[in-house]
Structure formats: structure tokens, C-alpha cells
C-alpha positions as CSV (number, residue, x, y, z in Angstrom):
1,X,26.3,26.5,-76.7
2,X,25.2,29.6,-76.0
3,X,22.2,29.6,-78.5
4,X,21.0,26.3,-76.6
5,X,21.0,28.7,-73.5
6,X,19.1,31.8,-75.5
7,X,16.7,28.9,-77.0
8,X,16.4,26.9,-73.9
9,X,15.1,30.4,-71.6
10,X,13.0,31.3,-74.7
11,X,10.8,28.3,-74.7
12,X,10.9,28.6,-70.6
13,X,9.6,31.7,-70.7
14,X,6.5,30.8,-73.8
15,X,5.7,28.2,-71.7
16,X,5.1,29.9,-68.2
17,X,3.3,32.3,-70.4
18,X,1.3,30.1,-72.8
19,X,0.0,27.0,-70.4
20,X,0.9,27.8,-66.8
21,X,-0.7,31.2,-67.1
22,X,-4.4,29.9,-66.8
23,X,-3.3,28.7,-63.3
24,X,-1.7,32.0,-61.7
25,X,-1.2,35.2,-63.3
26,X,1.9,35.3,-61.5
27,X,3.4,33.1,-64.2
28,X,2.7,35.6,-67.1
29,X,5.8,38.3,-65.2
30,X,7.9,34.5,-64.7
31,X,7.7,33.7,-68.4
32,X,8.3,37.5,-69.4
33,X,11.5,37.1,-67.5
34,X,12.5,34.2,-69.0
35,X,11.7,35.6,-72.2
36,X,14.0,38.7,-70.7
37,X,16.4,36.4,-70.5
38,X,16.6,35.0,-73.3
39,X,17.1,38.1,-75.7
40,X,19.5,38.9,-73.4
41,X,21.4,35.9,-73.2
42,X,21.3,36.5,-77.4
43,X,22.1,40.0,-77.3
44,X,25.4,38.4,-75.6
45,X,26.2,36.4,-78.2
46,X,25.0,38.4,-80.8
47,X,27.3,41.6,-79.9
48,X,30.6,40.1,-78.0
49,X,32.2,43.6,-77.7
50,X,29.3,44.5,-75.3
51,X,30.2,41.8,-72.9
52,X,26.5,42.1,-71.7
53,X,27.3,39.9,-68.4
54,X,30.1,41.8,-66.6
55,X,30.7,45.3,-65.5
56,X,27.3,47.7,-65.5
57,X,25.7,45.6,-67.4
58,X,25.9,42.5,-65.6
59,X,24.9,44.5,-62.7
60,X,21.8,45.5,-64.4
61,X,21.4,41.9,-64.8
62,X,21.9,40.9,-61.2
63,X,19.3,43.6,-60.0
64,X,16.9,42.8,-62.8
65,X,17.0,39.1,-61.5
66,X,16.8,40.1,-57.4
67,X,13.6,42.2,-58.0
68,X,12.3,39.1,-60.2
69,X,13.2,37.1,-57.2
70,X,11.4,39.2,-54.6
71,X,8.4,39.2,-56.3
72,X,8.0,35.7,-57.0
73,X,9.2,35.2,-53.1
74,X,6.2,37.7,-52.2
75,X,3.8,35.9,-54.2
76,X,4.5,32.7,-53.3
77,X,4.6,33.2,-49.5
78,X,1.3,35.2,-50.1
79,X,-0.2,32.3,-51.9
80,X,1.1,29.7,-49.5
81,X,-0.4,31.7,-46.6
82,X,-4.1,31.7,-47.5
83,X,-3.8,28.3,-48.5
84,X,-2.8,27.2,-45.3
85,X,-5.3,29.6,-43.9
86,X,-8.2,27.9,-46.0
87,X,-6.5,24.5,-45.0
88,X,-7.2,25.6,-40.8
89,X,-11.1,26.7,-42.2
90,X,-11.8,23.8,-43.6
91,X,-10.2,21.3,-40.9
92,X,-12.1,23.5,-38.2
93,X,-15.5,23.3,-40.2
94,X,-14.9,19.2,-40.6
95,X,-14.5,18.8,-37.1
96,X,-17.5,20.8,-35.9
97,X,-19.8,18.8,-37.4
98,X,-20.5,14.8,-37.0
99,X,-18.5,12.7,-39.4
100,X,-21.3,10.2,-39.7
101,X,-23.3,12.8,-41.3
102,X,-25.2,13.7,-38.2
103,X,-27.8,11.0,-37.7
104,X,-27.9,9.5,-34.4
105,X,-30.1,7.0,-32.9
């Protein structure tokens, strides 16, 4: 099962990084994660002695994965912002001018 896991964040992270990077560059550091976590989900299985998610290691793990999540937090709230911002522009520029296109009698 734990090869399903390894594959399944390996294709995650190829395609964040493949297609969903033309969108936002944002998605080329999501899909390196993924990819992060998939060797390391591998690396797991591939040396059991190491015991990659407890101890110092896992804790490497769980700070690896907070920073992730703080950027992708920052980005998004950043990217949510100026599109509400650009939502108020354009509302406030539709409602200055006529809606019938301006001609009146």
C-alpha cells in the first residue's frame, strides 16, 4: 500500500508541475512538494530501519510540511485579495457609467 501512496503524491506533484503551472507559478513549489513527498514516502518504505516518519525525522517532516503550508496560505490570501480588489474596480467603474450605453433622448 505504501507504493500506491509514493505513486499516488508522485503523479500529484507532476501534475501541479506539468499542467497547472501555466496558471500560477505558485503551483510549480505545490508540485515540487508533492514530488518531496513522494521520495520521501519511498525512502520510507525503501529503508524501514530509518523509520523516516517518527522521531527527528518525522519532525523534519512536520516542519517541511508547516512552511509548505504557510506559503501556499500567503499566496493564496495574496491572490484572493487583489482579486477581490479588482472585483470592487470593476463594480465601481460599471456603475459610474450608464448601463444603456449612454445614449439618452
Amino acid at each position: 500500500m505504501g507504493y500506491v501512496y509514493a505513486g499516488m503524491w508522485l503523479v500529484a506533484g507532476l501534475v501541479l508541475i506539468i499542467r497547472m503551472s501555466k496558471e500560477n507559478k505558485i503551483f510549480y513549489f505545490a508540485g515540487g512538494y508533492f514530488v518531496f513527498l513522494g521520495i520521501w514516502w519511498l525512502a520510507d518504505i525503501l529503508l524501514p530501519t530509518v523509520q523516516l516518519f517518527t522521531g527527528g525525522w518525522g519532525m523534519a517532516l512536520r516542519i517541511i510540511t508547516g512552511v509548505a503550508l504557510a506559503a501556499f496560505c500567503i499566496v493564496f490570501f495574496r491572490d484572493y485579495r487583489k482579486g477581490t480588489a479588482n472585483e470592487k474596480v470593476k463594480e465601481e467603474q460599471g456603475s459610474s457609467s450608464p448601463k444603456d450605453g449612454g445614449a439618452h433622448p
